[in-house]
N, C-alpha and C positions, 0 to 999 in steps of 0.2 A: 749440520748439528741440530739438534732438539731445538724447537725455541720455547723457551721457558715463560710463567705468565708474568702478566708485568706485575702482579700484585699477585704474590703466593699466598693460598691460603691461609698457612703456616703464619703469616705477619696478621693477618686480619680476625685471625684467633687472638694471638696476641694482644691488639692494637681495641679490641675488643673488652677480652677477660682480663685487661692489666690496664692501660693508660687512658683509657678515655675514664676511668672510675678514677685518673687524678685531676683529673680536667687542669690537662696543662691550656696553659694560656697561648693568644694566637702569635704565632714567629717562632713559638717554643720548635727546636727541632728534637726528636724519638728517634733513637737508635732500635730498631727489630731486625733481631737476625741477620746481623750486619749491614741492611739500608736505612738511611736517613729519612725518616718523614718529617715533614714540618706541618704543622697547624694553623690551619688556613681561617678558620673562624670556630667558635665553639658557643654551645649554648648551656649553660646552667645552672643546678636550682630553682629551674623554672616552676610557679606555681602549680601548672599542671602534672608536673612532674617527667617530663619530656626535654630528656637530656641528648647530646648528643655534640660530636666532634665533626669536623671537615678537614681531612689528613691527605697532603699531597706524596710520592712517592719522590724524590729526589731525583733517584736513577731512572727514570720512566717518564716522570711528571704525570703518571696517571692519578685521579681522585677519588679519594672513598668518602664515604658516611658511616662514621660510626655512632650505633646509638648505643645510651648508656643502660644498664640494668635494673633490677629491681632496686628504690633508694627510696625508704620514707612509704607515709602517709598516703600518698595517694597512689601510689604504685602499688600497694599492697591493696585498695581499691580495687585496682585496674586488675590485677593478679584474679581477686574474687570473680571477677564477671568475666574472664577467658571461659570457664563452659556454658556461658551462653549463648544465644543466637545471635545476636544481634553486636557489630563491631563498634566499642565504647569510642568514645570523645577521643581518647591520646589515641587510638589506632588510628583513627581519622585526621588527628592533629602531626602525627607521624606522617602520614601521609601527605598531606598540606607544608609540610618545613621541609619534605623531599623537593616537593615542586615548587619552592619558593626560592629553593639553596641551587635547584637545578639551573635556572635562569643565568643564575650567577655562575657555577660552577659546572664543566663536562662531567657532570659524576659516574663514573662509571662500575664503583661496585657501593652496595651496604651490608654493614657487618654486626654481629652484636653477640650477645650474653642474657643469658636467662629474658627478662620482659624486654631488652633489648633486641635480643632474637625474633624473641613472636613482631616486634616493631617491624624487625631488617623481614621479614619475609613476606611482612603484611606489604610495606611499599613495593617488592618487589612482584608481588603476587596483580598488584592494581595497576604498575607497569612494568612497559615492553623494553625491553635491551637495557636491563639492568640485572646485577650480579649478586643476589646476596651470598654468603656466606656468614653460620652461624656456628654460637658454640652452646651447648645445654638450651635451647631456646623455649621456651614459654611455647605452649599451643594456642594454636590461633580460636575464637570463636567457631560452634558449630557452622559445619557448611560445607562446599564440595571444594576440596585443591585437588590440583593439579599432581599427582606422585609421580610424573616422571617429566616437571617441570626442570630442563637440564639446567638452566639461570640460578636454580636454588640448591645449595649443599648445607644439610646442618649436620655436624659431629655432634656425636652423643657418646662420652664419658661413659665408662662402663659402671662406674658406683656413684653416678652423681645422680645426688638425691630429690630435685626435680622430676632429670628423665623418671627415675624409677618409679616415682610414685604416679607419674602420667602414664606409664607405658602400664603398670599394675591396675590402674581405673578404665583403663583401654580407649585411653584416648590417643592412640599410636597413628591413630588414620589423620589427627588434626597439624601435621604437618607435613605442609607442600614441599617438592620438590625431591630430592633424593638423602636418605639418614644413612648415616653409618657410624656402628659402635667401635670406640675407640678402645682398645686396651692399655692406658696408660694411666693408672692413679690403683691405690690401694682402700677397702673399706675398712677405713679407722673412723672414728669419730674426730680425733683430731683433726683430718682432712677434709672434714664435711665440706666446709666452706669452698680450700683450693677444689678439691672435685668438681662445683657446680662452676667456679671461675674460671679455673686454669692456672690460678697465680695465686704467689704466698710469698713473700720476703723472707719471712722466718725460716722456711722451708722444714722436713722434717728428717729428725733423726733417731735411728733407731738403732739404739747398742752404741750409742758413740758416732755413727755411720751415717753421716747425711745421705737422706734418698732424694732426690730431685723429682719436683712434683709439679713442675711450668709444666704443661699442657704439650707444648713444641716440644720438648726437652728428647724424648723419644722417641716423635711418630713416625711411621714410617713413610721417608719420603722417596719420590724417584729419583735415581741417581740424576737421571739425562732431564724429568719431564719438569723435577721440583713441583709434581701435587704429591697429594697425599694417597698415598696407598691403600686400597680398601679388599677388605676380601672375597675374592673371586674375581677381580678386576686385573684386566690386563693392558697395560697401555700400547700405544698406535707405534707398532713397528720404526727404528731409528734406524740409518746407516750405522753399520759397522764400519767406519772411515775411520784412520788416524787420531781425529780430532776427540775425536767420541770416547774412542780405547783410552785416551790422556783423563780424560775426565774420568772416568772410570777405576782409572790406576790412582788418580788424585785420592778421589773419593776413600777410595779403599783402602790408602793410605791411613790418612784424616778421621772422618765421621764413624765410618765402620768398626776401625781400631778401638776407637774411641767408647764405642758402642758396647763391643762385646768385652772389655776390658771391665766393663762398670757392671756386666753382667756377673762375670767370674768373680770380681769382686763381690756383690753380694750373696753370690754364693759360699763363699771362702766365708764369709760371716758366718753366714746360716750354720756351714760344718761345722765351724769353731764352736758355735752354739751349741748344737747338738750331742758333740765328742766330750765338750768342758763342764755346762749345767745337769744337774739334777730338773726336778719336774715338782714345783710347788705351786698349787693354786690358791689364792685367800679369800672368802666370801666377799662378794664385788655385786652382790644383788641392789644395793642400792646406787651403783655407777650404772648398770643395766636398766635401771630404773629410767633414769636421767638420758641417759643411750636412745630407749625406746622414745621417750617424750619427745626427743629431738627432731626422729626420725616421722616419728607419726605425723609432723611439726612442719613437713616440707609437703606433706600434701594439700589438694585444692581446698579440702573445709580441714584440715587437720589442725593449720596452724592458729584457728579460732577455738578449738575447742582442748587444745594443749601450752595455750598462751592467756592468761590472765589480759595482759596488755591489749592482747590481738582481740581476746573476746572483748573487751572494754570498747574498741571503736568500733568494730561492727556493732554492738549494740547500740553505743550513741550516733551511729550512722542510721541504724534501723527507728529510733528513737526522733530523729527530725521530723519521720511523716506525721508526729503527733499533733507540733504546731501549725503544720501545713492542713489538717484536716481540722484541727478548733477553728483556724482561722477560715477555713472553707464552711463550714457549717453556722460561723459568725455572719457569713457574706450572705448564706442560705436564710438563717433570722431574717434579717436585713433585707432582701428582696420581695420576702412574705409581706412585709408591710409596708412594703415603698407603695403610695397612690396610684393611679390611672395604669394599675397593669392587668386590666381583667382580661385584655387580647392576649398579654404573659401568658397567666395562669393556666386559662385554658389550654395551652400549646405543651407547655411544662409542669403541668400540676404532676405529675404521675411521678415524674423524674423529680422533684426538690424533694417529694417523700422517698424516693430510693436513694438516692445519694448521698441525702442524711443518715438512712441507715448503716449504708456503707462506709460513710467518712469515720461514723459514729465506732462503729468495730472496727477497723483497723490501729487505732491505738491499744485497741483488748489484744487483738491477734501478736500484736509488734510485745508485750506485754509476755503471752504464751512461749512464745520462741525465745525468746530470751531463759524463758524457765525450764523451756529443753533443753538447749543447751548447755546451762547450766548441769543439769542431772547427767547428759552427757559429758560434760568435763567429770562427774561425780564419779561415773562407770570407766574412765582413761585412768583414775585414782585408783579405783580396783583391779585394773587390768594390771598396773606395776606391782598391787599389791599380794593379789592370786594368780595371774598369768603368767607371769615371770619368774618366778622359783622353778616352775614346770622346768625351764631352761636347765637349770643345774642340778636335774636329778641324776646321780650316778656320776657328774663332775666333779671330782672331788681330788684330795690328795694322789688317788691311788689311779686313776683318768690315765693317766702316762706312766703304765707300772714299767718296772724294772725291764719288763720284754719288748715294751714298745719302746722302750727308750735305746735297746740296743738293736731291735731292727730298724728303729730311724737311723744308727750309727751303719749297720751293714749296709743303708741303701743310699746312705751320702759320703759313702767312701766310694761307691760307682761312679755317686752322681761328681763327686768333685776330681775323678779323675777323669770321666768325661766331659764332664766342661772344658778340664786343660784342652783335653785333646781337639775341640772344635773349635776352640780359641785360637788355635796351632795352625791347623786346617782352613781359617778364614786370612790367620795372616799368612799363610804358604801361596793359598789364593792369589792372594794380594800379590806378594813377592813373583808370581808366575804373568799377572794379568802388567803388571810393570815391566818384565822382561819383554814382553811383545812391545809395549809401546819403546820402550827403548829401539827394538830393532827397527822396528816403525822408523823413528828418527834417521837412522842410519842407513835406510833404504834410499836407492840410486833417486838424489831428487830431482832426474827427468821422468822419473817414473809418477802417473795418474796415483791420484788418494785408494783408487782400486785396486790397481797394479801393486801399489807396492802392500796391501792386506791380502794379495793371494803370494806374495811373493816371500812373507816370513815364513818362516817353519814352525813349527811346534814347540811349544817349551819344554825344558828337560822334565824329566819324569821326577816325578816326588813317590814319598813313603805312601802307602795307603791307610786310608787312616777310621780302621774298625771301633764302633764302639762297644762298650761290654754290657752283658745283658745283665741287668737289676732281680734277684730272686727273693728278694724281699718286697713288702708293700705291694703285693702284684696286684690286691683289691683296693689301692690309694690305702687310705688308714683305714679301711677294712670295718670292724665292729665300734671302732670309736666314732666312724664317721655313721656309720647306724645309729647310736645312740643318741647323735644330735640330731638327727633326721626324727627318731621317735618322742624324744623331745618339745624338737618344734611343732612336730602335730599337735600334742598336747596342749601346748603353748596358743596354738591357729586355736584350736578347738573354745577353750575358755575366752580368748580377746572373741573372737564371732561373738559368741553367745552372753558375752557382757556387753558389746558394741552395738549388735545390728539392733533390739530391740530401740536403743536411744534414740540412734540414726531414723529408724521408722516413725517415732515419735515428731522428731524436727519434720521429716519430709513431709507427714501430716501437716503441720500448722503451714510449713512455707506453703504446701501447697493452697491452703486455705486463704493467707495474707495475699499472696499474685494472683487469685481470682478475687479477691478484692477491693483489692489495687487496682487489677483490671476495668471492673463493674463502676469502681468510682470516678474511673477514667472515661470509660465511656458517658456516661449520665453527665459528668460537667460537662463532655464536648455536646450532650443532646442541650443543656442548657443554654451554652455556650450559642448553640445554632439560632434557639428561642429568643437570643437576646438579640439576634441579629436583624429578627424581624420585629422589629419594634423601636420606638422614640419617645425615650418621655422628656416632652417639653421644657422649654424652659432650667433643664439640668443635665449635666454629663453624668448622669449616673450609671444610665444605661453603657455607657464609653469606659468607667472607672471598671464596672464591676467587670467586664468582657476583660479587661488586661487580670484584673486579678483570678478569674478563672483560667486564663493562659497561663498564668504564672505558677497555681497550682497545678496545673498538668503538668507544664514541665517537672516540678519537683517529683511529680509524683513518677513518673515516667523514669526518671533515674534512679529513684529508691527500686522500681521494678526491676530497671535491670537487673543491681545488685541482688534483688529476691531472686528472678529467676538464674541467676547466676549460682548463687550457694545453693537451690533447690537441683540445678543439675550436678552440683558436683558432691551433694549430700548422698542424693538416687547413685550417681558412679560407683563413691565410696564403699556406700549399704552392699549395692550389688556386686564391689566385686572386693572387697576387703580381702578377703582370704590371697588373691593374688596382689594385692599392694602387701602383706605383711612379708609373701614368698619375693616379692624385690625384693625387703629392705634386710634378709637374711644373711647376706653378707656381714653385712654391719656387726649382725647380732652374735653372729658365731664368733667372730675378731672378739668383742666387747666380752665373749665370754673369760679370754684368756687374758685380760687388761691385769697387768702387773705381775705375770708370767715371762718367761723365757721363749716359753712357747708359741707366743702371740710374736715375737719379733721374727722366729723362725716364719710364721707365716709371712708375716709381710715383707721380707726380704725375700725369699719365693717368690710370692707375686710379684714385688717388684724387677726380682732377679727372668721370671716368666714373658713378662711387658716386655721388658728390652732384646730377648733372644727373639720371641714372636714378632717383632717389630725388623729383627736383623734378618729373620726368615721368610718374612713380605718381602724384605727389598730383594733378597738375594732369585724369590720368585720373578720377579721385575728381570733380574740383572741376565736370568738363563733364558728366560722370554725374549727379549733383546739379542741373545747371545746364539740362540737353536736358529736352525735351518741354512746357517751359512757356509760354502764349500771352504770357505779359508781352510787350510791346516791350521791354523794357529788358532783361530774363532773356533772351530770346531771340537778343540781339543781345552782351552777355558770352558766351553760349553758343558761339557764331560765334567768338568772339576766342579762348575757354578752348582750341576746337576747333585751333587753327592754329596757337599756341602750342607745345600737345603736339605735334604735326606735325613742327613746326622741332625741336624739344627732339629727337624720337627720329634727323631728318639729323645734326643734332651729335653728338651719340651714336655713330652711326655711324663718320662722320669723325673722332673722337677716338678709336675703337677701333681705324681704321686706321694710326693714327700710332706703334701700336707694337707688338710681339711681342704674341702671342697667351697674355694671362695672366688 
């Protein structure tokens, strides 16, 4: 038999984007995916913002690390300075509660969610035989990882608004180890949140119809391996033994059924949809509004300049180095006329006239940026307010005339009778791959696990089961989906040319403040050096003033980072806006049909899409597993597993056609 891992990913997604965000307390035991974990010790609220869980497996006893997500004030800090160079204090301190909790605990995997992610892959990237697994993770600081670090797996949500805005600024290279996009959530704006998490209580419902939106809920896993399925990935050859064929027939019983059943069901909606509503749109440019702001809102300098709040504490963040340089420039007074320093002077005369000047402008600079900013939040205000209509030109009542409403009915009268039929086709499956194990049972048990799998016969023969070909929609939605493509250009065109001007503005000054910041850093340390050669008698002044120019670098040294932080992710933005706006089009095409009929049709689609593509991986898995063996019996599942998948990817297909491009 397979042997399964002791901690599936599937739980550490979970245990990740759902429970360590309730921070159960330690003994508490978690029910994931049918095993018990219990909480071995937990940390949070912590000042620095550096949360995290220690969660045993029950059935294994094996130990994980989970760290928590973005939460608060200093995490949204920490968030700011991921594109910089250099790895902040909680990457560092994440690291340090690894090796502190290590001593203690065998840990053997770390797990996480958004800056919980970037956390779990930082430790795992700085040590050796350890497992992260991640879900939406935050990018790590510039620098070189590892992509085909095997220890590291992060899933990336196919509409979570993170990834998308990182992978659109092309920072796709700043995480280590191996990614793969998950198809399992829809772009609504409702979902923003579950998409970046994985978890919602609420859950969502669409037409009456809860759609299941947990993260696990659909993916697709191996029958035998229990990982996660990825595309184009085949897993390590298993015995076709008795044991195996059981779990097979379980499964396919169980999960499978269960699977395609939820598929057909949102399909049966959709046609319902389709056959029963007319096609009414209501002017929604001010939800679209709100839509965009939200979206823009998840990127690295976005959520400063579409958040009142957000800009509020970067500015009084940026706003410290002011006192920090009065009082720098007080100590600078203050030195000029302490006595008996003319050995000083001479060493440092050049430097207290430059670092005055430099202390002196960096409150002007911190001053400037603030006031781009500003003008940039002014030009996000224009963007909802002339970019966004672009959206709805030609969207209107007549969007879904009378002819497109009846060739969506001609092509989901195909689609909903081929669904039945691979629904039929998966359970006949099923029905055939339990008839082996049954004989399986019944096979002479002196007979070897070998003996008696060459020893069944082939299962009875079934119906064949053709699907029928769609002659509608052959171009998906054809001219309507041109219209939002022409559209969105429009739409790209105006936000660039309202946006990148602002952007170039900020990039200016930051760049201006970090070589000032710089300059003033250096000249305190040449001070700093001055002081070291020298004693003035009789008084610790020389000892006082040395800690207080330490203590201004440091400050100054972390307002840096922060600078160079939003300066690289200002420069990202500027330079590649046009591809963060082509992420977040999903979103925007959904948002356009917000209180439409229309709009549910999609997302039961894509929902209905998700679960067949997910029944279609595994079924890849199940005929991989199942080819190359002389059984009759295996040989001929093989056949069936083969045709199956087949039919699964025409549906596929044809359910992708049946609606806008999302």
């Amino acid at each position: 038999m397979a042997t399964k891992l002791g901690t599936p990913d599937t739980d550490l997604i979970e245990l990740s984007g759902k429970w360590v965000y309730e921070h159960p307390i330690v003994d508490q035991k978690l029910r994931v995916n049918g095993t018990i974990y219990q909480v071995k010790a937990g940390e949070y609220n912590k000042a620095s913002g550096l949360d995290y869980m220690i969660v045993e497996n029950l059935a294994t006893g094996e130990i994980s690390m989970i760290f928590e997500g973005t939460q608060g004030t200093q995490d949204f800090l920490t968030d700011g300075t991921l594109p910089g160079s250099i790895p902040n204090t909680q990457l560092r301190e994440a690291d340090a509660a690894y090796k502190k909790e290590s001593q203690k605990y065998n840990i053997k995997n770390v797990a996480g969610n958004s800056l919980g992610g970037g956390l779990s892959n930082y430790v795992a990237s700085k040590n050796d035989g350890i497992r992260s697994v991640t879900y939406n993770p935050a990018i790590l600081p510039k620098g070189t990882y590892d992509k085909n670090n095997s220890r590291i797996t992060n899933y990336l949500s196919e509409y979570d608004p993170l990834t998308l805005g990182e992978r659109g600024a092309g920072y796709g290279d700043r995480l280590p180890g191996e990614s793969h996009i998950l198809q399992n959530n829809v772009p609504w704006l409702q979902t923003i949140l579950s998409n970046h998490t994985g978890y919602d209580d609420a859950g969502v419902t669409v037409n009456g119809k809860k759609i299941p939106i947990d993260a696990d809920a659909y993916l697709p896993v191996g029958i035998w391996s229990g990982k996660v399925l990825t595309s184009g990935g085949k897993g390590q050859k298993i015995d076709m033994n008795p044991d195996n064929i059981r779990i097979l027939a379980n499964s396919l019983r169980t999960r499978m059924t269960e699977q395609v059943n939820a598929g057909q069901f949102y399909l049966d909606t959709a046609v319902d949809l389709v056959n029963n509503e007319g096609s009414h749109l209501d002017d929604r440019t001010v939800s679209l509004q709100k839509s965009f702001e939200n979206l823009l809102g998840e990127g690295e300098f976005g959520g400063i300049i579409t958040s009142f709040a957000n800009y509020a504490e970067f500015r009084d963040g940026m706003e410290e180095a002011n006192p920090v340089c009065f009082a720098a420039l007080d100590v600078m007074q203050r030195v000029r006329t302490l006595p008996i320093l003319g050995e000083l002077l001479d060493v440092v005369s050049g430097t207290l006239l430059s670092v005055g000047g430099f202390l002196s402008d960096i409150p002007i600079l911190v001053g400037d940026l603030a006031l781009k900013i500003e003008d940039t939040m002014d030009q996000v205000s224009k963007v909802k307010m002339q970019a966004i209509p672009e959206l709805f030109k030609g969207i209107d009542n007549q969007y879904l005339s009378d002819g497109m409403v009846a060739e969506l009915k001609e092509h989901y009268k195909i689609v909903d009778e081929n669904k039945d039929l691979v629904v039929k086709q998966v359970l006949t499956f099923s029905s055939q791959v339990t008839y082996v194990s049954n004989e399986l049972e019944k096979a002479d048990k002196l007979l070897s696990a070998t003996q008696k799998v060459q020893s069944v016969g082939a299962p009875p023969a079934t119906q064949a089961y053709v699907l029928k070909e769609s002659k509608a929609l052959k171009d998906g939605m054809g001219k309507k989906q041109r219209l939002l493509d022409r559209n969105y250009k429009a739409f790209t065109n105006k936000t660039t040319s309202l946006l990148i001007p602002a952007l170039s503005g900020v990039y200016s000054i930051v760049n201006q403040l970090k070589q000032a910041i710089r300059s003033a850093i250096q000249h305190l340390k040449n001070l700093q050096s001055g002081f070291s050669m020298v004693k003035i008698p009789f008084t610790d002044v020389d000892n006082q003033v040395r800690e207080q120019i330490s203590e201004y670098i440091r400050k100054l040294q972390e307002i840096l980072l922060t600078v160079k932080g939003v300066g690289s992710a200002v420069k990202d933005l500027q330079s590649n806006l046009p591809n963060v706006l082509a992420a977040y089009r999903p979103y925007i095409d959904t948002a356009l049909f917000d209180g439409t009929k229309f709009r549910d049709v999609i997302l039961l689609n894509k929902a209905a899409a998700n679960i067949f593509r997910s029944a279609e991986m595994i079924f890849g898995d199940i005929k991989h597993q199942l080819s190359g063996n002389d059984s009759a019996a295996i040989s001929a599942l093989d056949k069936l597993a083969v045709k199956t998948s087949k039919n699964m990817k025409i549906l596929l297909e044809q359910i992708k056609r049946g609606s806008i491009n999302v």
